[in-house]
Structures are given as structure tokens and as C-alpha cells.
C-alpha positions, 0 to 999 in steps of 0.5 A: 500500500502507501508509504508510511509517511504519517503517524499509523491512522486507528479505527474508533475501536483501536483496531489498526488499518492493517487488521480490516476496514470497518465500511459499508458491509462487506469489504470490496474485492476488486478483480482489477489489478494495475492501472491499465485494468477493466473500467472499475465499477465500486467507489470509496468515499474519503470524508476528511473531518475536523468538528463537522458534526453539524454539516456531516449527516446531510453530506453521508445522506447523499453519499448513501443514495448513490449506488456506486459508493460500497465505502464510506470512510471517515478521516478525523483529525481529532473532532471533539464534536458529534462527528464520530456519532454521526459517523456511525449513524451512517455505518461509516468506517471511522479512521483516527489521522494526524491533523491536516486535511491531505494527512487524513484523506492519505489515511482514509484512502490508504485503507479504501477497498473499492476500484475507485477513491472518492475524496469529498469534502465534508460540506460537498454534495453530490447527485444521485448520478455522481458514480455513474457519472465518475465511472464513465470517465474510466472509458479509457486504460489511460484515464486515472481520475477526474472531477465534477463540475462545482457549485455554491450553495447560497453563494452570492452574485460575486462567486457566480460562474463556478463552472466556466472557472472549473473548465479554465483551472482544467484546461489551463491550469490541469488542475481541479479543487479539492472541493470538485470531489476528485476521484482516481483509480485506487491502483493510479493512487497508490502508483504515486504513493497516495494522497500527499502528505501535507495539510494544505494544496494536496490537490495541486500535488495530487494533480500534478502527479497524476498527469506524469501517469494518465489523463484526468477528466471532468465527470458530466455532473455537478456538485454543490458545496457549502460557500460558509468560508466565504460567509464568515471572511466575506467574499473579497476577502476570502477570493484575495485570501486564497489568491495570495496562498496559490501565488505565495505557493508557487513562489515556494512557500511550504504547505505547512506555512499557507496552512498557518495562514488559511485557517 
């Protein structure tokens, strides 16, 4: 599986990784082997989550409906919350992780089952037709993984146009946000040695190795996420907040460093 990079996540009960993955019935035996395998067809869900016991439940509600995700698995970072109990309200598996988001998913998905892994924000919904959708972008041995459209919930007239943004970041950038509910195929994961193990701009990482690998694609359905950050910072504010962070990135400051400054 993954490098051990991180502290060894645990389950609610202590149990380690290692020993089995508590999930949604029976543990996934995928028939695929290596990235050139048949079009997968089962997906894990990674929840990565840190006190969102109150946005978690309608995000797992949604994840149930969808056929196609046999795996939910929840990476907490240390909630002092109901999360844990809204966890095991939708039979999730529950994984202890070090703190930071890219840290939690890597742990989450380092113990996922199923074809694909499925990394959802804990404020991101996604439509009945996610999974089939995300599966249909596997039509060809070389795609690896992939993304949704995105939309604000509640948003105001000033965060309009998510989509048209979505498709710049993708077709110039090669990029797609963390918040678009980015999924790769489990072997493609693991080829480049799981999900990065930082606690901030993991999607851009994640990105720019998947492409040294396969091809990445936009599924034909859209997410919504919660626009709560831009709520709380206004959303100027906000926009000139993450701009600085992806340019200080590109100037070379450290993961570790932007996380200090987003919070």
C-alpha cells in the first residue's frame, strides 16, 4: 500500500488499518489489478473531518443514495464534536489521522477497498448520478481520475460562474479543487504513493502527479458545496485570501506555512 509517511491512522475501536476496514458491509474485492485494468465499477468515499458534526449527516445522506459508493470512510483529525456519532449513524468506517486535511484523506484512502477513491469534502454534495457519472470517465486504460463540475450553495452574485472557472483551472491550469470531489483509480493512487502528505494544496500535488501517469477528466455532473468560508471572511476577502496562498505557493512557500495562514 502507501508509504508510511504519517503517524499509523486507528479505527474508533483501536483496531489498526492493517487488521480490516470497518465500511459499508462487506469489504470490496476488486478483480482489477494495475492501472491499465477493466473500467472499475465500486467507489470509496474519503470524508476528511475536523468538528463537522453539524454539516456531516446531510453530506453521508447523499453519499448513501448513490449506488456506486460500497465505502464510506471517515478521516478525523481529532473532532471533539458529534462527528464520530454521526459517523456511525451512517455505518461509516471511522479512521483516527494526524491533523491536516491531505494527512487524513492519505489515511482514509490508504485503507479504501473499492476500484475507485472518492475524496469529498465534508460540506460537498453530490447527485444521485455522481458514480455513474465518475465511472464513465474510466472509458479509457489511460484515464486515472477526474472531477465534477462545482457549485455554491447560497453563494452570492460575486462567486457566480463556478463552472466556466472549473473548465479554465482544467484546461489551463490541469488542475481541479479539492472541493470538485476528485476521484482516481485506487491502483493510479497508490502508483504515486497516495494522497500527499501535507495539510494544505494536496490537490495541486495530487494533480500534478497524476498527469506524469494518465489523463484526468471532468465527470458530466455537478456538485454543490457549502460557500460558509466565504460567509464568515466575506467574499473579497476570502477570493484575495486564497489568491495570495496559490501565488505565495508557487513562489515556494511550504504547505505547512499557507496552512498557518488559511485557517
Amino acid at each position: 500500500m502507501f508509504p508510511p509517511r504519517v503517524p499509523a491512522a486507528s479505527y474508533r475501536d483501536g483496531t489498526s488499518p492493517q487488521n480490516g476496514v470497518a465500511a459499508l458491509g462487506a469489504p470490496v474485492r476488486s478483480s482489477n489489478h494495475g492501472c491499465d485494468a477493466a473500467r472499475p465499477a465500486s467507489i470509496a468515499a474519503i470524508i476528511p473531518t475536523l468538528n463537522e458534526g453539524t454539516v456531516l449527516s446531510e453530506t453521508l445522506g447523499r453519499l448513501r443514495a448513490i449506488p456506486e459508493v460500497c465505502e464510506i470512510i471517515v478521516a478525523d483529525g481529532g473532532s471533539e464534536d458529534a462527528t464520530e456519532a454521526v459517523a456511525a449513524e451512517f455505518a461509516c468506517a471511522f479512521v483516527r489521522a494526524p491533523r491536516g486535511r491531505g494527512r487524513q484523506m492519505r489515511c482514509g484512502a490508504a485503507v479504501a477497498r473499492a476500484d475507485v477513491v472518492m475524496l469529498v469534502h465534508a460540506d460537498t454534495w453530490l447527485p444521485p448520478d455522481a458514480g455513474k457519472a465518475a465511472l464513465a470517465c474510466f472509458d479509457s486504460r489511460a484515464v486515472v481520475g477526474g472531477g465534477f463540475w462545482k457549485e455554491f450553495r447560497d453563494g452570492s452574485p460575486l462567486m457566480r460562474g463556478q463552472r466556466l472557472k472549473a473548465w479554465v483551472r482544467f484546461a489551463v491550469g490541469r488542475r481541479i479543487m479539492g472541493d470538485q470531489a476528485m476521484f482516481i483509480r485506487r491502483d493510479a493512487l497508490e502508483a504515486i504513493g497516495g494522497v500527499p502528505d501535507v495539510p494544505l494544496m494536496e490537490e495541486f500535488k495530487l494533480c500534478r502527479a497524476l498527469w506524469k501517469i494518465g489523463r484526468l477528466r471532468l465527470a458530466d455532473a455537478t456538485v454543490t458545496t457549502s460557500a460558509r468560508r466565504f460567509q464568515k471572511r466575506g467574499v473579497l476577502r476570502t477570493y484575495a485570501l486564497m489568491w495570495s496562498i496559490m501565488l505565495r505557493y508557487h513562489l515556494g512557500a511550504t504547505p505547512e506555512a499557507l496552512a498557518q495562514r488559511y485557517r
